[in-house]
N, CA, C and O of each residue as an XYZ file, in Angstrom:
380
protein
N       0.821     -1.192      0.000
C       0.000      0.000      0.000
C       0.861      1.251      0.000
O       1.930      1.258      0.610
N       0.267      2.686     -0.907
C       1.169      3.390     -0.850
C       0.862      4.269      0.166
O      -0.343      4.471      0.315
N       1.851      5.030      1.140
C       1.961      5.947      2.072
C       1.379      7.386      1.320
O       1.649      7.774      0.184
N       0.313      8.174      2.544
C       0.068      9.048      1.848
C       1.420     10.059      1.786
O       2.276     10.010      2.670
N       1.515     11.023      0.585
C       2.905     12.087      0.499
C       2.101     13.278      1.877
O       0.946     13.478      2.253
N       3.738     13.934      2.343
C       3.177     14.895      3.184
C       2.841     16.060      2.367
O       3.725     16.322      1.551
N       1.966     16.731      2.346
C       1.608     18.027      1.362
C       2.495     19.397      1.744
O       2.176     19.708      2.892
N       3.346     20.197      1.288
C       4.096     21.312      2.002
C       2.953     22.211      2.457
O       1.913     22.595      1.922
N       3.478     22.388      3.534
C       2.706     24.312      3.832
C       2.509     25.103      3.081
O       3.411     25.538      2.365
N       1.095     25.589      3.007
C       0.206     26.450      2.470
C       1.272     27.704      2.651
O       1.591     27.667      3.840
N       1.888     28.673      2.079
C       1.713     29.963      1.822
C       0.702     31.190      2.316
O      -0.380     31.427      1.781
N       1.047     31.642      3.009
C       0.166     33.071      3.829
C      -0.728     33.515      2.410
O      -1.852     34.016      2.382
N      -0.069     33.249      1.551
C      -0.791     34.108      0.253
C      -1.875     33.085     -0.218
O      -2.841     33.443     -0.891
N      -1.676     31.875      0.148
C      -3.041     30.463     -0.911
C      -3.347     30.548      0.308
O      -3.801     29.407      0.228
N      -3.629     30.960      1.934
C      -4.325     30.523      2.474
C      -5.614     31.384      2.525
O      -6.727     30.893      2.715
N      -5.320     33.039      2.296
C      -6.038     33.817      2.202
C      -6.707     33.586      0.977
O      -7.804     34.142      0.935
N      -6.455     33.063      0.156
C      -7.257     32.948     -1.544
C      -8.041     31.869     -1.380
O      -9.139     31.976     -1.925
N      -7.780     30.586     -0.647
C      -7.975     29.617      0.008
C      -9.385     30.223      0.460
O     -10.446     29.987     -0.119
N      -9.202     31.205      1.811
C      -9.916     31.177      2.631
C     -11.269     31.911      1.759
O     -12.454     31.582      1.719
N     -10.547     33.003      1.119
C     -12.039     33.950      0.049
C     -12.886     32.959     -0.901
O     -14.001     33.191     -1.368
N     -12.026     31.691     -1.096
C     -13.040     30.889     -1.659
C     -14.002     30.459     -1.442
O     -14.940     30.216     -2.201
N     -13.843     30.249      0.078
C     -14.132     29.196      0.874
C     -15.749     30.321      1.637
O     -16.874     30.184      2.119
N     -15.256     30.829      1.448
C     -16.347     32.356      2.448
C     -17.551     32.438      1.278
O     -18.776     32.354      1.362
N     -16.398     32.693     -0.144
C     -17.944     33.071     -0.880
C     -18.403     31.604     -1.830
O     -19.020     31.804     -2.877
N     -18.084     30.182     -1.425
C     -18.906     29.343     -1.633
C     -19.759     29.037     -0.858
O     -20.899     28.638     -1.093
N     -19.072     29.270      0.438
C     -20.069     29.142      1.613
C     -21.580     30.244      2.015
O     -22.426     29.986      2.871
N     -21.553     31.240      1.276
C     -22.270     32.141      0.944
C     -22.962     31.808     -0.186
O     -24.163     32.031     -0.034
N     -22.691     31.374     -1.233
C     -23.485     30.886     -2.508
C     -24.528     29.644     -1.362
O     -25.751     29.520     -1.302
N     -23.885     29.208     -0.912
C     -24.974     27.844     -0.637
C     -25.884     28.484      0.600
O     -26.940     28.052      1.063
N     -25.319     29.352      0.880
C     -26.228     30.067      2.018
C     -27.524     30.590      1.203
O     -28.624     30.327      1.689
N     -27.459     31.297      0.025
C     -28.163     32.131     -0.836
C     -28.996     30.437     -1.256
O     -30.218     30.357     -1.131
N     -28.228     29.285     -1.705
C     -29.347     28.518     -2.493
C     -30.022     27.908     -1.310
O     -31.098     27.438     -1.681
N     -29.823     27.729     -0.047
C     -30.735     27.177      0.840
C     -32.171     28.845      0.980
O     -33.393     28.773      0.844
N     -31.515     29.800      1.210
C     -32.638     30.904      0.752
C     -33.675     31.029     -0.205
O     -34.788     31.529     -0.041
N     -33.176     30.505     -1.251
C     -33.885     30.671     -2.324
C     -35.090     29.114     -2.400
O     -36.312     28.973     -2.391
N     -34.259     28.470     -2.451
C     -34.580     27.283     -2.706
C     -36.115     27.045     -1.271
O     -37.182     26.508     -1.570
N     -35.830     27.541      0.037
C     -37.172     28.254      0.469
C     -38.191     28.735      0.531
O     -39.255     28.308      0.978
N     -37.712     30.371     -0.263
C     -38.397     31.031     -0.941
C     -39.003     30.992     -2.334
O     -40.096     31.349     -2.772
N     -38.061     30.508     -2.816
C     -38.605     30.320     -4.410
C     -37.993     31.755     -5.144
O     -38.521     32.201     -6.163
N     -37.341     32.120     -4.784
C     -36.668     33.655     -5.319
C     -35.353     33.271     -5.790
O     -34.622     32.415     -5.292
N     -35.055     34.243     -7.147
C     -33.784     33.636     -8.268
C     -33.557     32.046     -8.062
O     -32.358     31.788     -7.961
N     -34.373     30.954     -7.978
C     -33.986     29.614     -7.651
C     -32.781     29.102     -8.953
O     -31.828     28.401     -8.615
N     -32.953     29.531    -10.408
C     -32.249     29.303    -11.055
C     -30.805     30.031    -11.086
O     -29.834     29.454    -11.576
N     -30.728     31.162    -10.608
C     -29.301     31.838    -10.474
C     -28.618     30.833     -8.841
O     -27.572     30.200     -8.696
N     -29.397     31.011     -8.187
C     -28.650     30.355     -7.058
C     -28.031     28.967     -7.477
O     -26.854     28.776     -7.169
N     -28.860     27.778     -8.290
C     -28.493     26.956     -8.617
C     -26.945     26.872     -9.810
O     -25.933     26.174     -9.738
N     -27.234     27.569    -10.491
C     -26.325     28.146    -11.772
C     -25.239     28.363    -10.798
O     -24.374     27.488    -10.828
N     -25.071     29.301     -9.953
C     -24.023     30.283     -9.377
C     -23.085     28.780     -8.831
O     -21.969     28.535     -9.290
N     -23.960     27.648     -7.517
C     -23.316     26.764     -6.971
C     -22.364     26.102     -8.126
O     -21.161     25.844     -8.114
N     -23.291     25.942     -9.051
C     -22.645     25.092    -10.447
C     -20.916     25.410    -10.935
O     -19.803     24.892    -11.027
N     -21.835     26.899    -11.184
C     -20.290     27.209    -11.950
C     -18.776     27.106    -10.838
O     -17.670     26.613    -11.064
N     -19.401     27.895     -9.437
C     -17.909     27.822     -8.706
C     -17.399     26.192     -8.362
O     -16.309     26.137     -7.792
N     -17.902     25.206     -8.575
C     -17.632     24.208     -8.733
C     -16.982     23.409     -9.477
O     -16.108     22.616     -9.127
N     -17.483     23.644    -10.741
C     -16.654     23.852    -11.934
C     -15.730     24.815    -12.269
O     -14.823     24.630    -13.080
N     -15.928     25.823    -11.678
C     -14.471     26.830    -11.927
C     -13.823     26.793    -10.635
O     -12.970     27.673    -10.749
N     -13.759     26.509     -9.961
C     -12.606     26.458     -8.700
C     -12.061     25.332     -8.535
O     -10.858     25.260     -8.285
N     -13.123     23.850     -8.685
C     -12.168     22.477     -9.404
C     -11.391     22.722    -10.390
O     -10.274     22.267    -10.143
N     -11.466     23.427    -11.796
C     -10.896     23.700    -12.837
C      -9.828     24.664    -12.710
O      -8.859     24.315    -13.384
N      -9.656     25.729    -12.103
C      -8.855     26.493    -11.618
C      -7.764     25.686    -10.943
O      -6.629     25.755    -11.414
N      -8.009     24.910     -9.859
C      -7.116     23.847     -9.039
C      -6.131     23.372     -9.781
O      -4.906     23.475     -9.736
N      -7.138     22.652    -10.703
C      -6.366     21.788    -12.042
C      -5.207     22.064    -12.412
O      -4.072     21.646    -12.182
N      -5.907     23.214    -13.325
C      -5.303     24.057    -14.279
C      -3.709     24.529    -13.758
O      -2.653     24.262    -14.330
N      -3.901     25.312    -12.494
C      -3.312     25.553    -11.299
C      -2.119     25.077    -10.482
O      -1.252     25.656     -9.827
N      -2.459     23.520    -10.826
C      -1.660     22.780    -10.088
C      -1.668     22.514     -8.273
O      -0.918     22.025     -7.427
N      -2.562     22.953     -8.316
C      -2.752     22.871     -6.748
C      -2.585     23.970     -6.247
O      -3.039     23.963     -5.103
N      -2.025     25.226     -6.611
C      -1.703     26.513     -6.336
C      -2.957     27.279     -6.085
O      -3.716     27.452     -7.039
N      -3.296     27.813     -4.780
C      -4.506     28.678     -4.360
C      -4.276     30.086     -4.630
O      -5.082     31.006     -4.496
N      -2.225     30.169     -5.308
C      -2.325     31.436     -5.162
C      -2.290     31.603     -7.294
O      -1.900     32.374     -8.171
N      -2.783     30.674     -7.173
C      -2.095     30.812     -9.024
C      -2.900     31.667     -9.927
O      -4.095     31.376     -9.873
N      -2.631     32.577    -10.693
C      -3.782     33.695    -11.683
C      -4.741     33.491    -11.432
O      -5.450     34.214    -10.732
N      -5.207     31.921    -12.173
C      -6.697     31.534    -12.928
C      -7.392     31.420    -11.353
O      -8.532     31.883    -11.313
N      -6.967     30.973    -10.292
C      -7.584     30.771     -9.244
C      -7.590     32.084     -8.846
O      -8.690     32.170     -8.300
N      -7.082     33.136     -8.767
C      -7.823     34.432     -8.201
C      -8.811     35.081     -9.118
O      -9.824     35.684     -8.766
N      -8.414     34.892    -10.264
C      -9.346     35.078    -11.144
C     -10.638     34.429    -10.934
O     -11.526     35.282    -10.944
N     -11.167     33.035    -10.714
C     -12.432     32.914    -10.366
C     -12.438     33.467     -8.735
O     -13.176     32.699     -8.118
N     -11.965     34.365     -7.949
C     -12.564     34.648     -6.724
C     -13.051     35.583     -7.322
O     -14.253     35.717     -7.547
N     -12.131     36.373     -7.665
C     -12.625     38.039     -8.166
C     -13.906     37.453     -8.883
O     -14.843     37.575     -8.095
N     -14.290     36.912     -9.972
C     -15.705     36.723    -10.551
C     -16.650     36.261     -9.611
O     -17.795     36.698     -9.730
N     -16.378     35.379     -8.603
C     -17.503     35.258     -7.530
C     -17.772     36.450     -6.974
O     -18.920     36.890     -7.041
N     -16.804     37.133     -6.364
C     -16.520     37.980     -5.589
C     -17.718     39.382     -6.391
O     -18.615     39.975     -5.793
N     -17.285     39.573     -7.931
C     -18.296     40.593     -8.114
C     -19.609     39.879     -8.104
O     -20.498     40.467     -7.488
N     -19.966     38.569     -8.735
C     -21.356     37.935     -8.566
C     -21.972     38.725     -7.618
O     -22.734     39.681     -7.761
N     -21.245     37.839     -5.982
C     -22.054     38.727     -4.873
C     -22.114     39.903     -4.651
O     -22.536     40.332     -3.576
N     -21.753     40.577     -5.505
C     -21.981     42.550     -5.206
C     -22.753     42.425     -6.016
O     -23.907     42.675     -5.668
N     -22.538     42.009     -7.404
C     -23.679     42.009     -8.251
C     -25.442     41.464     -7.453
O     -26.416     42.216     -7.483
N     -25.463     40.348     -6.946
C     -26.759     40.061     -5.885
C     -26.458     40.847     -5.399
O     -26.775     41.635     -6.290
N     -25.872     41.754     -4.309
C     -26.289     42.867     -3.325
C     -27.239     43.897     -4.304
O     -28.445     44.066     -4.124
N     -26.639     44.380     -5.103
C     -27.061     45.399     -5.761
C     -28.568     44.958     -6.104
O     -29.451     45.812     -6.020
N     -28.849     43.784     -6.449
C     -30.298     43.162     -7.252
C     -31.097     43.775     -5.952
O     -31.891     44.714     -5.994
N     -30.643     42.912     -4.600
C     -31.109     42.948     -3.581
C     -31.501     44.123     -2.700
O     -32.391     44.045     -1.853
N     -30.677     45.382     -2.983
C     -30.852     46.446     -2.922
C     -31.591     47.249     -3.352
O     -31.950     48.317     -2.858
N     -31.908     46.684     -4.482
C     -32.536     47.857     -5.317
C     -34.096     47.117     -5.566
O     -35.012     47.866     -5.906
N     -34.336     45.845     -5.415
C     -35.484     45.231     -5.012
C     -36.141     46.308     -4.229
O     -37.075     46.984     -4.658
N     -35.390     46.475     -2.602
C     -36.208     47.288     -1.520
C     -36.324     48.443     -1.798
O     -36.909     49.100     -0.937
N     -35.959     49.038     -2.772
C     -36.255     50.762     -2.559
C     -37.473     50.752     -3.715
O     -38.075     51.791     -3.987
């Protein structure tokens, strides 16, 4: 049987890219348990889980395992505006 390899230490820099991933997937699924409730954007919430799934597995890939690598900050920043983009929907719903 093979021994698992030890993985090196994360970098101060992939843990924080790491961690923004991790905040705004955990926020996407916050939004699809909301929706999925309510019945409000049910198809964007679903879509949204989709894609960071597929783009942050794919990013990894691509990546090499690197949290701090381009393509992987590159899909935070696109989550990252998503959810301003929903704030703004959400905002402007109430007024």
């Amino acid at each position: 049987m093979n021994k698992p390899q030890d993985l090196p230490p994360l970098a101060p820099e992939q843990k924080r890219w790491a961690l923004a991933a991790a905040v705004l997937f955990l926020a996407a699924v916050g939004f699809l348990g909301f929706s999925l409730n309510t019945g409000v954007m049910r198809p964007f919430a679903i879509g949204w889980i989709a894609l960071q799934v597929f783009g942050f597995v794919g990013a990894i890939r691509m990546g090499r395992g690197d949290f701090a690598h381009p393509l992987f900050k590159s899909q935070v920043i696109l989550h990252g505006v998503a959810i301003i983009l929903l704030a703004a929907v959400i905002f402007r719903a109430f007024q």
